[in-house]
C-alpha positions in Angstrom: 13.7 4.2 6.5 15.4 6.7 4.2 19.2 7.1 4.1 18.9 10.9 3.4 16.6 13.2 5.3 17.4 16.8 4.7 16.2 19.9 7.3 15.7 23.3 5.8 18.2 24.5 8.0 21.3 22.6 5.6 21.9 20.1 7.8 22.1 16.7 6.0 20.9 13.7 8.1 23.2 10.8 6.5 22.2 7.0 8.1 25.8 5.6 9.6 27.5 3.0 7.1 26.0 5.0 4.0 28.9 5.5 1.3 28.8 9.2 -0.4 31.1 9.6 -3.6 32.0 5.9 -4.0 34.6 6.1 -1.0 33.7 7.6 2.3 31.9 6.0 3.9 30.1 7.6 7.1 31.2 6.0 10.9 29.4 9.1 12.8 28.0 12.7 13.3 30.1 14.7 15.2 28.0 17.5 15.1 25.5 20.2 13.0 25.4 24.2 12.8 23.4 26.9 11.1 25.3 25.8 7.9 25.4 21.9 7.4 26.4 18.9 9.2 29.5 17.2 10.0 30.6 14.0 10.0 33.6 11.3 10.7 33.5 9.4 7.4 36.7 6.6 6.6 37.9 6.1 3.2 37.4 2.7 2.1 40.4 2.9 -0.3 43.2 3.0 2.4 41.1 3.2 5.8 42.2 6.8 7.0 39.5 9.5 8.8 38.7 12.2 7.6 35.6 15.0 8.7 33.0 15.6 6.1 31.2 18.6 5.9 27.4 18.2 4.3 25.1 20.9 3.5 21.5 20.5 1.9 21.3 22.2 -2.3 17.6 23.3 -0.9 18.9 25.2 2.4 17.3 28.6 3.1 20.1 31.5 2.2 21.4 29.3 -0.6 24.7 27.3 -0.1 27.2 28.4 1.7 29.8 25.5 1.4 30.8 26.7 -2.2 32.4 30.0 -0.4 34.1 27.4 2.5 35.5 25.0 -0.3 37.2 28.1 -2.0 38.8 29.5 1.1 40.0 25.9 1.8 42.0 25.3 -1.3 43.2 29.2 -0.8 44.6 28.4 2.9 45.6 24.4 1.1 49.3 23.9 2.2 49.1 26.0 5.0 49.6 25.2 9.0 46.9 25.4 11.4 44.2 25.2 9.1 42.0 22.3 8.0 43.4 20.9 4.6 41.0 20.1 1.6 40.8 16.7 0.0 38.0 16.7 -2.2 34.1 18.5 -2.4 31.3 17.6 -4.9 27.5 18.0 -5.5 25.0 15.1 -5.5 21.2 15.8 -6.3 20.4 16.2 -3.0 23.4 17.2 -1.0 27.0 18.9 -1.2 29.9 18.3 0.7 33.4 18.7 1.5 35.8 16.5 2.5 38.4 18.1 4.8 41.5 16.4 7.9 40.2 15.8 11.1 40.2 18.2 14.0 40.6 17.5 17.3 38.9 18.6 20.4 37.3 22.9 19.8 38.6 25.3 22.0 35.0 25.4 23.8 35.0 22.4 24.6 38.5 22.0 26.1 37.6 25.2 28.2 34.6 23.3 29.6 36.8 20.0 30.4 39.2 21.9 32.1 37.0 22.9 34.0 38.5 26.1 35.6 39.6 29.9 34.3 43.0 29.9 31.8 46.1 30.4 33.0 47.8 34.2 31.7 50.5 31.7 29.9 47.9 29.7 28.3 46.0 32.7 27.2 49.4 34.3 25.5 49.6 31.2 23.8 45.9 30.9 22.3 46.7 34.6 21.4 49.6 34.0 19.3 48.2 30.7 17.8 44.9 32.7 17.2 46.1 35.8 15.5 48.3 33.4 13.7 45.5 32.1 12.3 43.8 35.2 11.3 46.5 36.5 9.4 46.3 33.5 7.4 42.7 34.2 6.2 43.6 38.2 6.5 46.8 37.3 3.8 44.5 35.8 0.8 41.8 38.6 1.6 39.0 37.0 3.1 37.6 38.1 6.6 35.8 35.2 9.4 33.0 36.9 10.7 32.8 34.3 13.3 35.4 33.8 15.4 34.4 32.2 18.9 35.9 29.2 20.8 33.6 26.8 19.1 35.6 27.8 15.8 38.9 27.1 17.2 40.5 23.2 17.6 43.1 21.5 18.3 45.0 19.2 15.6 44.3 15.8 15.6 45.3 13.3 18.4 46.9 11.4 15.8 49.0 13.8 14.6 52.2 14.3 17.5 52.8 18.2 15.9 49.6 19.6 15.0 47.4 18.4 17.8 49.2 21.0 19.9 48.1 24.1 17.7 44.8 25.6 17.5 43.4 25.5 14.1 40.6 27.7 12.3 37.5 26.4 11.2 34.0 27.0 9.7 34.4 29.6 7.4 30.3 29.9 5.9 30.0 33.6 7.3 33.6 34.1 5.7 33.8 38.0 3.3 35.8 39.1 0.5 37.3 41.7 1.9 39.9 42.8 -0.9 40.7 41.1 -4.4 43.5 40.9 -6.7 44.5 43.9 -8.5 43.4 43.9 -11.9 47.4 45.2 -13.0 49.6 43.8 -10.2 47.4 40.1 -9.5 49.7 38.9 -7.0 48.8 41.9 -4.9 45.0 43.0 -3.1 42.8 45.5 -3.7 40.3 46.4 -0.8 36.6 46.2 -1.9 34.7 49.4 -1.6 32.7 49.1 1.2 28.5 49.3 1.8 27.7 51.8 3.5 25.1 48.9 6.0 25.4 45.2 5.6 23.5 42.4 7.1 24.7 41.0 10.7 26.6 38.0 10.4 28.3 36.3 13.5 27.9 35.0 16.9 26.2 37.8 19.3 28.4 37.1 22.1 31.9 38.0 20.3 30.9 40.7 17.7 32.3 43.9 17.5 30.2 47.3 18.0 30.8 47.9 14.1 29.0 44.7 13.2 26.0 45.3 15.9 25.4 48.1 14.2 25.6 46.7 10.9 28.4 48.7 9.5 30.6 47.4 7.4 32.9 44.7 8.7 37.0 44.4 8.3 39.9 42.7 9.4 39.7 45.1 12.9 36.5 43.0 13.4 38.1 39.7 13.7 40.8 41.1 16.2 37.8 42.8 18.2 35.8 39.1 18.5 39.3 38.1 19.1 40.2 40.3 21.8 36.6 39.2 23.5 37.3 35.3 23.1 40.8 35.9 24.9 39.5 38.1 27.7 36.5 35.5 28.4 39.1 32.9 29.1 39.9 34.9 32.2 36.3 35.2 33.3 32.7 35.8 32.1 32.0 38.7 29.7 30.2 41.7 31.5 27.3 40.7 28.7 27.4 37.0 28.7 24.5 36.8 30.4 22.4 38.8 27.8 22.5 36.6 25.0 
């Protein structure tokens, strides 16, 4: 039985036990996407969890985890937001090494079971666009906003596992740079006049449907639609 069986897809399949980099060492999958798998690895130094992020070097698209890894150390220091630890290449694999989350926003939705409260909606608003504005602030759009990319902090941590966090940033854009005079200001890209689609059907805006270039307004409008389906099904959720 190999330790290492990778899918075109990027997702890594890594056999529980297996030690990548010399210190994590991998306790479980806790789940896989369009972009890589994740895992809950422990580090065999001083025993603390972290999630590990691993993405095939022969995925189709090419690798995406180089642009996640640079928006990480951007957003490093920052509240509500994954921290980076550490991210390398092996021959057959990359990965990331990133804190835990806790429990997505789609999930919770499910457990509980029932719609949102207004109050609780107002608060996953705020928290939300709190977020944004984080990735908005060092120029970088998500693409791909949806419950599924929204968590909770860990259990373990008394402060953060009551704020959403942001997460999964592999269909993240440059949306503006620094200014070639004035660095430690942005300069918005010029933008392409079509561009390919890139998100989750169910939350993108009409601009990214019709492959027009996307912007910050494009986060708030999958924003706006994640909010409002907390209240009730989406008047297309049965289309895709």
């Amino acid at each position: 039985m190999t330790e290492v069986k990778q899918i075109d897809t990027g997702t890594v399949e890594l056999a529980r036990g297996k030690t990548v980099g010399g210190t994590w060492q991998v306790v479980r999958k806790l789940g896989e996407g369009g972009c890589g798998s994740v895992y809950l690895v422990k580090n065999l130094e001083d025993d603390s969890e972290a999630a590990m992020k691993a993405e095939s070097n022969t995925a189709a698209g090419g690798c995406v985890l180089k642009l996640e890894v640079a928006i990480l150390k951007k957003l490093s220091g920052k509240p509500h937001v994954a921290q980076f630890l550490f991210a390398a290449r092996l021959m057959d694999f990359s990965y990331v090494i990133m804190t835990l989350l806790g429990e997505s926003l789609n999930k919770l939705v499910k457990r509980v079971g029932r719609q949102i409260t207004v109050s609780s909606q107002v608060r996953i608003a705020a928290n939300t666009l709190f977020c944004l504005k984080q990735m908005h602030d060092i120029g970088f759009i998500h693409r791909d906003l949806k419950p599924a990319n929204m968590a909770l902090g860990y259990k373990s941590n008394s402060e953060e596992c009551r704020f959403l966090h942001i997460l999964d940033f592999g269909l993240a854009r440059q949306y503006a740079v620094p200014h070639s005079e004035q660095p430690s200001k942005l300069m918005m890209r010029r933008p392409r006049e079509r561009s390919l689609f890139r998100g989750t059907t169910r939350y993108c805006s009409i601009r990214m449907h019709d492959r027009s270039e996307q912007g910050r307004v494009d986060d708030l409008w999958s924003m706006l639609y994640l909010l409002a389906e907390l209240r009730g099904p989406l008047p297309w959720a049965n289309q895709w």
